[in-house]
N, C-alpha and C positions, 0 to 999 in steps of 0.2 A: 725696383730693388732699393731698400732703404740706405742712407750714407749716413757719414756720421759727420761733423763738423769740418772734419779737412777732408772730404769727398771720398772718402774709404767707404766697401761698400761693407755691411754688415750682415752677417750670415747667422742667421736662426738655428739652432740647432739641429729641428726638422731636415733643414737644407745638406748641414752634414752630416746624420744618419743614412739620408737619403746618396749621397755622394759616396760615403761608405759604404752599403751594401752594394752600391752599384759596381764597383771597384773591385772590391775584396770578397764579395759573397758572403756577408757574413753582419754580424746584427754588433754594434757600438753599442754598449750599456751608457745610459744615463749614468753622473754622478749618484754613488749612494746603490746601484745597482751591482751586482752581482756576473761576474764575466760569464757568458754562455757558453760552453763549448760541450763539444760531444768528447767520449773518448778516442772516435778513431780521429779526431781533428787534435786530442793532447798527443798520441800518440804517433801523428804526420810530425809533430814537431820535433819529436824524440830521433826518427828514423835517422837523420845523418852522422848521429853518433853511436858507435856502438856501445859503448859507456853509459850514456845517457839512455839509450835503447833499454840495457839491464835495469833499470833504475824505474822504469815504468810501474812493474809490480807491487810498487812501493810509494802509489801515485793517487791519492783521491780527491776530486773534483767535490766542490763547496755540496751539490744537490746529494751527494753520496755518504757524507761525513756524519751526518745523523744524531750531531752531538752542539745540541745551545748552552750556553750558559742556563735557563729555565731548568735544563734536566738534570744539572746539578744542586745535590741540596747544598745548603751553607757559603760556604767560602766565598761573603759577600767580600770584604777586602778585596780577597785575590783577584775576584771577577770583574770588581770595580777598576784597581786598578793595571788589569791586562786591557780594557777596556782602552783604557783614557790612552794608553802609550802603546797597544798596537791595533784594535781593530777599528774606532775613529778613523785614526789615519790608513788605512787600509780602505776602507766604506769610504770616505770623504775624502780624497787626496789634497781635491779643489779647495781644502777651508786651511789646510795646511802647507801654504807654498807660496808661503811673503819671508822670506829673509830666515832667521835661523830655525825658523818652524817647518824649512822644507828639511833641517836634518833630522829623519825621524828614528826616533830609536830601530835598531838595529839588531838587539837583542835581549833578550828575557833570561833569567836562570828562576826554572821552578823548582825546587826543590825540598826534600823533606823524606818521613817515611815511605818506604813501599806500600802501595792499596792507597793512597792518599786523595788522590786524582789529579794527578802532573798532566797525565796523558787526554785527560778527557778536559780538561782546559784548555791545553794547544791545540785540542780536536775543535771545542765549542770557538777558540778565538776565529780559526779560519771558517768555521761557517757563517757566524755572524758577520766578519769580515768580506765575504764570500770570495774569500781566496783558494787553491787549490793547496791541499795539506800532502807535504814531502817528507814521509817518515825513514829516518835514518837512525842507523846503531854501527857498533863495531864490523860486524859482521859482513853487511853491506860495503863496507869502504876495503878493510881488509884484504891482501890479495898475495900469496904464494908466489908468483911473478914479480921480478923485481920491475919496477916502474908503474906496476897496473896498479898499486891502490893511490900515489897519487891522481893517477889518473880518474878511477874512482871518484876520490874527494873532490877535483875540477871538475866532476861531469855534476857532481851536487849542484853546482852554483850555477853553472854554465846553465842547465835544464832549467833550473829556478827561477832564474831570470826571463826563460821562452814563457815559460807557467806564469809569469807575475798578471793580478796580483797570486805570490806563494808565499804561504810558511814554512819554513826548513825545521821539521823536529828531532834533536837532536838526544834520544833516547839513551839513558844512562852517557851522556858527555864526557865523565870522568874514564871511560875504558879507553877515549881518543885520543882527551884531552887533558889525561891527565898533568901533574905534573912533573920536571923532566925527572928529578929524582928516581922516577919511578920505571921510567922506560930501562928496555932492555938494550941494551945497545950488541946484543951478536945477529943481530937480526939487520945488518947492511944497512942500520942507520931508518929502518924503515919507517918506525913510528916518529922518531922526529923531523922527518920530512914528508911526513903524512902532515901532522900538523902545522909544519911551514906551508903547505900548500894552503890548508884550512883558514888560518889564518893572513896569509895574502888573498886571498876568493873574497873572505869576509869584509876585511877590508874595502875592496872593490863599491861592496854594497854602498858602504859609505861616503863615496867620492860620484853615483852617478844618482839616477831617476828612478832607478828600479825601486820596484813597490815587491822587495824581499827582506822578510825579517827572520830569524833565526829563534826558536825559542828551546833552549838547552834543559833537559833535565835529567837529575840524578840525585840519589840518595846518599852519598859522599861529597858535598863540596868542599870539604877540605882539604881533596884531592887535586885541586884545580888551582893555577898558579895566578901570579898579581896577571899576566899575558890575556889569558885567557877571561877573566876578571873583567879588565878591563870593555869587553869587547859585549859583554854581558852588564852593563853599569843597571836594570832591574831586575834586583835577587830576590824574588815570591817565597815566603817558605809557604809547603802545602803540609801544614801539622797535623798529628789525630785530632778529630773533631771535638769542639767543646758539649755542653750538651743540649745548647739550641741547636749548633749544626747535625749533630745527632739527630734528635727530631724531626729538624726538615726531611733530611737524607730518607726516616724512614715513612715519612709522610709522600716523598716525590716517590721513593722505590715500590709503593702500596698504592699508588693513585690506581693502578688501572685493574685491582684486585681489589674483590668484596672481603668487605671487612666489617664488623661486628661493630655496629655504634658504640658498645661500651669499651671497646678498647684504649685505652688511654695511651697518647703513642711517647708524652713525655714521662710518664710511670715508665716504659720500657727502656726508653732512650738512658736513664738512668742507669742501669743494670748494665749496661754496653760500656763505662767507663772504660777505653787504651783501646778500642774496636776503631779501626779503619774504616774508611768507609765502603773500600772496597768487603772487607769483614762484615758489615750492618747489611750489605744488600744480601749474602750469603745465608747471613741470618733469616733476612725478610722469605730469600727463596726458599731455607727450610721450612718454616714456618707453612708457605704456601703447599707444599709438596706434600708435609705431611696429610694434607686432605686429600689427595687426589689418592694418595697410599694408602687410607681407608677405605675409598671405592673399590681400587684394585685388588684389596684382598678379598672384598665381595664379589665382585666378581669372580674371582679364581677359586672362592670354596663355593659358589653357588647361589651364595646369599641375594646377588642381584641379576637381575637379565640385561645377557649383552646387547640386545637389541634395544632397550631401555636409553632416555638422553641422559648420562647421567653427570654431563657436564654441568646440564642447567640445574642440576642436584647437588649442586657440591654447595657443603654450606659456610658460610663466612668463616671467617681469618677470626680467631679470638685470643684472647690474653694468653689462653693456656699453651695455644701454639707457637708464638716467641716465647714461652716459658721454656716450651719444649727443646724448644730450637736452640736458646740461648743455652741449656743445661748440654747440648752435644757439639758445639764448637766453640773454641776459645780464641782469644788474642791472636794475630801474626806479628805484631810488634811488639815488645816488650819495654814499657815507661821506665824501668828500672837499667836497659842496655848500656851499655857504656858507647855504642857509636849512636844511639840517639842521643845520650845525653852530649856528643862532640856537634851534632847538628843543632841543637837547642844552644849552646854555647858558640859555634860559628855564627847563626842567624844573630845574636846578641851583636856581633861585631859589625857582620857586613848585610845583615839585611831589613827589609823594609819595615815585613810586621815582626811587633816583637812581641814574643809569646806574652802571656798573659798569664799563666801561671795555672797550675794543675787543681781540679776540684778537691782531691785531696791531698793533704801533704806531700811533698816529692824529697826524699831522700838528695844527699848534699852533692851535686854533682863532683865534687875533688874527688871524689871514693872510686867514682867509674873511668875518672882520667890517669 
C-alpha cells in the first residue's frame, strides 16, 4: 500500500468503491456521475415518514426526467446561466469546496409568462445534474388538519435531503409564498406558519453539506416579498421567445418529423410573434396532425385500404400546414396585458436578463399599470 510523506496510507478510489459496495450494497458514483438508485431503494428511504411517504408521487429519479437543456429550443441565457449556479455544482461538488465556493447557491426564481418553459428548465437542470427532481405546489403542502401542512412543508426538505443530490421545484411559489399582505389570516394562522416552516428548512440548506437547491417558479413575482427574495438571490425571467428562439423551438419540436425541404422555419417563426413556446409546439402538433387527418378521412369514406402502411405514406410537413395551423390557434398570452407588462417592469428591477425589447413597437407600459 502506498504512503504519503508522513506515513498515511493513501487509498485509490477503486479501494473505496470496493469498500462501499462491500458495506452498503450498493455502487458510489464517481465525481461528475450521476447517483444510482432504483425506486424501490428512493422509496425505502421515504418509508419512516409518513409525510414523506405521501410525497413519493411526486418524486422523479435523474434516468426518468426526460428533459436536457438540448431539448429546449432557445433560452440560451437561462440555460447558461442555471448551469453555471446550479447544476456544475450539483455534477462536480469536488471543484466547488474551497472556502466560500462551498456556499452554493440555494435557490433559483424562474419566472415570467405561463407556456414559457419554467418547468422544463428545472426539469433539464436536475437531469443534467443528475439529481432527483421533487415537484411541489400549494396543493401538495396544504392540509385541512391543523398541524399537517407544516408538517408537509418539513417532510419537503427532510425527504430532499435523503434524495440529495435533489431539486425541490417549487411550482407557482407565489400561492405559498406569497406575500403576507396577502394571507388570509381566519385560517389559524395556517399559511403563515406554513411559510415560517418553509423558510427555516431552507435555511437549513444553507448552514450544512446537502447538495439541495430549490428552484421556485411563478408567473407573479411581485407577489413575493424582500423574505422570500432574499432566499432566491438568481431571478431567470423565462420571456415569450424572440424570434431566433422561435426558430430553434420549432426546428428542435420538428426534428423527429419529415418535413418538406422547402419549408423555411424562420419564414414561420415570423408569423408566431407573442406565441409561447409552449403555444409554437401546439402549432408544430397541428400542423403535423393535420396529415394524418387526411389519411383518416380516406380511410373512413373508402378512398384507402385499411390493411395498406399508410404511415410510411404520410407525406412531409409543408409551409401550408403551419399556415393552417397558425390560422386556427392564437396567443395564450397577451404582449399588451397589464400583468405581463408588471413582470417586464419587475424583471427591470430585480432580475438577471433584461428584456430586450419587442420586434415590434410595444405600447407604454404606464397605460397598463
Amino acid at each position: 500500500m502506498e504512503t504519503n510523506a508522513q506515513g498515511r496510507a493513501l487509498l485509490s478510489w477503486r479501494s473505496v468503491e470496493a469498500a462501499f459496495a462491500s458495506v452498503c450494497k450498493a455502487h458510489v458514483p464517481r465525481p461528475g456521475q450521476p447517483m444510482a438508485r432504483t425506486r424501490e431503494e428512493v422509496a425505502a428511504l421515504a418509508q419512516a415518514d409518513r409525510h414523506e411517504s405521501a410525497l413519493m408521487a411526486n418524486v422523479i429519479l435523474p434516468k426518468d426526467i426526460g428533459v436536457t437543456y438540448s431539448m429546449i429550443g432557445g433560452l440560451k441565457e437561462a440555460k447558461e446561466l442555471l448551469r453555471q449556479s446550479i447544476t456544475y455544482p450539483l455534477k462536480f461538488p469536488h471543484l466547488y469546496s474551497e472556502g466560500i465556493a462551498r456556499e452554493a447557491v440555494k435557490g433559483v426564481l424562474l419566472f415570467g409568462p405561463p407556456g414559457t418553459g419554467k418547468t422544463m428548465l428545472a426539469k433539464a437542470v436536475a437531469t443534467e445534474g443528475g439529481a432527483t427532481f421533487l415537484s411541489v405546489d400549494a396543493s401538495v403542502i396544504e392540509n385541512k388538519w391543523l398541524g399537517e401542512s407544516e408538517k408537509n412543508a418539513r417532510a419537503v426538505f427532510t425527504l430532499a435531503r435523503r434524495l440529495a443530490p435533489c431539486v425541490i421545484y417549487l411550482d407557482e411559489v407565489d400561492s405559498v409564498l406569497s406575500s403576507r399582505e396577502r394571507y388570509d389570516d381566519t385560517t389559524h394562522g395556517t399559511l403563515t406558519s406554513v411559510k415560517t416552516t418553509i423558510m427555516q428548512e431552507w435555511d437549513g440548506l444553507r448552514t450544512t453539506g446537502d447538495r439541495v437547491v430549490v428552484i421556485a417558479s411563478t408567473n407573479r413575482p411581485f407577489d413575493l416579498d424582500e423574505a422570500v427574495l432574499r432566499r432566491l438571490p438568481r431571478r431567470i425571467m423565462v420571456d415569450l421567445p424572440d424570434i431566433e428562439t422561435r426558430e430553434e423551438i420549432l426546428r428542435v419540436t420538428m426534428a423527429a418529423n419529415r418535413v418538406d425541404p422547402n419549408v423555411d422555419f424562420r419564414a414561420i417563426a415570423e408569423t408566431l410573434e407573442g406565441f409561447t413556446g409552449s403555444d409554437i409546439k401546439e402549432v408544430c402538433r397541428e400542423a403535423v396532425v393535420r396529415i394524418a387527418h387526411e389519411k383518416a378521412q380516406e380511410l373512413e369514406t373508402g378512398a384507402a385500404l385499411s390493411d395498406m402502411d399508410l404511415t410510411s405514406q404520410l407525406r412531409c410537413v409543408t409551409a401550408e400546414d403551419f399556415q393552417e395551423a397558425r390560422k386556427r390557434l392564437t396567443t395564450s398570452v397577451s404582449e399588451k396585458g397589464r400583468e405581463l407588462a408588471r413582470v417586464w417592469e419587475w424583471n427591470d428591477e430585480y432580475g438577471e436578463i433584461k428584456k430586450k425589447g419587442s420586434e415590434t413597437p410595444r405600447h407604454n407600459l404606464a397605460m397598463y399599470l
